[in-house]
C-alpha positions as CSV (number, residue, x, y, z in Angstrom):
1,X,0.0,0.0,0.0
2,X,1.5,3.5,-0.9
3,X,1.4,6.6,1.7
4,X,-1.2,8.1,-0.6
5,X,-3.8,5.8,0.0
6,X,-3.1,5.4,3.4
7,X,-3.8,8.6,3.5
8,X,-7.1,8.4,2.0
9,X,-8.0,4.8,4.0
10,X,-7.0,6.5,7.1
11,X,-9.5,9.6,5.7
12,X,-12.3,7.7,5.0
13,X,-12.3,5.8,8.3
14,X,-12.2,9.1,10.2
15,X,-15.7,9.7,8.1
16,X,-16.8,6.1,9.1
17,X,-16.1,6.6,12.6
18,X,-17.9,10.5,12.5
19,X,-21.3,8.4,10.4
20,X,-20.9,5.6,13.5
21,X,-21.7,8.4,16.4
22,X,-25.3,8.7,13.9
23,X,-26.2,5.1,15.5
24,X,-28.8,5.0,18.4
25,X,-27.6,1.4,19.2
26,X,-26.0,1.6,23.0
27,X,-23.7,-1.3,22.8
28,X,-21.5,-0.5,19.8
29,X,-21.4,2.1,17.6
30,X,-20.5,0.9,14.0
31,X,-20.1,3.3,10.6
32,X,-19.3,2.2,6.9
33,X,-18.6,3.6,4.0
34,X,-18.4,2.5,0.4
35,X,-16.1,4.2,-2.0
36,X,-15.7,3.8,-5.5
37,X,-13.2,5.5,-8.0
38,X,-12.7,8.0,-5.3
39,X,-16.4,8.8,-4.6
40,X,-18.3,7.7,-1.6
41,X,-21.0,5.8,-3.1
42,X,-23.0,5.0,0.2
43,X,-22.9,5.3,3.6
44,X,-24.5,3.2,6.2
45,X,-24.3,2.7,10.0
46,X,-26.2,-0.2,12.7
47,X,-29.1,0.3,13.3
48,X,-33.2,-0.4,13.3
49,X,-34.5,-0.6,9.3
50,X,-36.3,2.3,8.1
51,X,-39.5,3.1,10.2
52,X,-39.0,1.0,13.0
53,X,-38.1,2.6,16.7
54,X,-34.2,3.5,17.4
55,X,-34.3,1.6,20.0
56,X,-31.5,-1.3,18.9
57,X,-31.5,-3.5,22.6
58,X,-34.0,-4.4,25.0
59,X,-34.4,-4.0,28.4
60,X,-31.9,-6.7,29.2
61,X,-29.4,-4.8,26.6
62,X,-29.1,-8.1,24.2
63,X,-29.9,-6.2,20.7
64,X,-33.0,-6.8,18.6
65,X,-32.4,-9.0,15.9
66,X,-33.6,-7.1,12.9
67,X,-30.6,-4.8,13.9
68,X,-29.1,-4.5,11.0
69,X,-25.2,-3.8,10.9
70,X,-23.5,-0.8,9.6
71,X,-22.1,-2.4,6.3
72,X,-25.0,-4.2,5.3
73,X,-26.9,-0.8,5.4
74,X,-24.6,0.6,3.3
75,X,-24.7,-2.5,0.6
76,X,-28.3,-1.9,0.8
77,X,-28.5,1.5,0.2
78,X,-26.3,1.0,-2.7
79,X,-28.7,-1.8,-4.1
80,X,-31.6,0.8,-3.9
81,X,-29.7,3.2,-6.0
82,X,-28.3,3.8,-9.4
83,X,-25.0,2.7,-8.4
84,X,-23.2,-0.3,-8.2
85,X,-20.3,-1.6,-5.3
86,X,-18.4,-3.8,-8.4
87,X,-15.0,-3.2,-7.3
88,X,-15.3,-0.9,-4.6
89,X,-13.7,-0.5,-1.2
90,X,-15.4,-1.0,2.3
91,X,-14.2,1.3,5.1
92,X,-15.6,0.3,8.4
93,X,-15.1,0.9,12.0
94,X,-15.5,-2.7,13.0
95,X,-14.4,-5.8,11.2
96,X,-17.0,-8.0,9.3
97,X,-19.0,-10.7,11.0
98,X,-19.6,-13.8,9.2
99,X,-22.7,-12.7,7.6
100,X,-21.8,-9.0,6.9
101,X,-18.8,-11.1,4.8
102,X,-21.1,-12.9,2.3
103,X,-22.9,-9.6,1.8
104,X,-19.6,-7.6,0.9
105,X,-18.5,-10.4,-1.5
106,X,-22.2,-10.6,-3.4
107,X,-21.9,-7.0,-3.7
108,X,-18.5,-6.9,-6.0
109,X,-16.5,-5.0,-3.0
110,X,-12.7,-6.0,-4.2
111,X,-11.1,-4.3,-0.9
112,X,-12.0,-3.6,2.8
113,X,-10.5,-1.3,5.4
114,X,-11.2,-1.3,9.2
115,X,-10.4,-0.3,12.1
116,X,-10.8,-2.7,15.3
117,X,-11.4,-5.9,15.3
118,X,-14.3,-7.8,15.9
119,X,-14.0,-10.9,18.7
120,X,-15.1,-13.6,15.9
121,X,-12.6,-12.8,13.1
122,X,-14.0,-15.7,10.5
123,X,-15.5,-13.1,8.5
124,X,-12.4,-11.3,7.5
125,X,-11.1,-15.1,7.3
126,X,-13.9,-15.4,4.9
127,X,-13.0,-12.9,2.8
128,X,-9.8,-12.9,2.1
129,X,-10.5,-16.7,1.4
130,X,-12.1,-15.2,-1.7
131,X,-9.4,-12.9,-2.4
132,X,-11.2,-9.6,-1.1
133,X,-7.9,-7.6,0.3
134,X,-8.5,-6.8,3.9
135,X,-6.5,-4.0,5.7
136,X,-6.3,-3.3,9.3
137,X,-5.6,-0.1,10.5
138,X,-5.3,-0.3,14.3
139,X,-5.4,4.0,14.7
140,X,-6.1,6.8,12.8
């Protein structure tokens, strides 16, 4: 990787980390971002889907399970627009889980940058299994 585009992945995750402080969810904050030939294409962060309350956990704190997480809002908002994520990189405060990791590779992302790690690490596993480049950056 060249000093240039750590530059810009260190950038972009600042930006991920501002759009994570947008989530209501109490127990982890997450942000994403989806850029593609140096354009943010989408944005996403974890959350409630569209119309529901804000409220993410319940009164024990264990979160709702129609939370959705901060990268697959963004590969969803991308699939409702005129856009596409074919080759496109993934910057996100918080590695992948298992699921998020089918998501990103059905969507075309080639690349994905984040930040700290998430306990179960099989989703970044996962991905680089299918040749997605994965890049930790443990601080901005």
């Amino acid at each position: 990787m060249t000093k240039k585009q750590e530059k810009y992945d260190r950038a972009y995750l600042r930006m991920a980390a501002e759009w994570a402080k947008l989530s209501h969810c109490n127990r982890k904050q997450v942000g994403a971002l989806i850029v593609k030939n140096k354009t943010i294409i989408s944005d996403g962060y974890n959350g409630t889907p569209s119309g529901f309350t804000n409220a993410c956990e319940d009164d024990q704190g264990e979160t709702h399970w129609y939370v959705l997480h901060a990268e697959a809002n963004a590969i969803l908002k991308v699939a409702k627009s005129t856009q596409n994520a074919e080759g496109a990189t993934l910057y996100i405060t918080l590695s992948p889980c298992k699921g998020c990791s089918k998501l990103i590779i059905q969507a075309g992302i080639k690349r994905v940058v984040y930040l700290k790690q998430y306990k179960d690490q099989s989703g970044v596993e996962f991905l680089e299994k299918f040749g997605i480049h994965v890049n930790h950056l443990e601080e901005l």
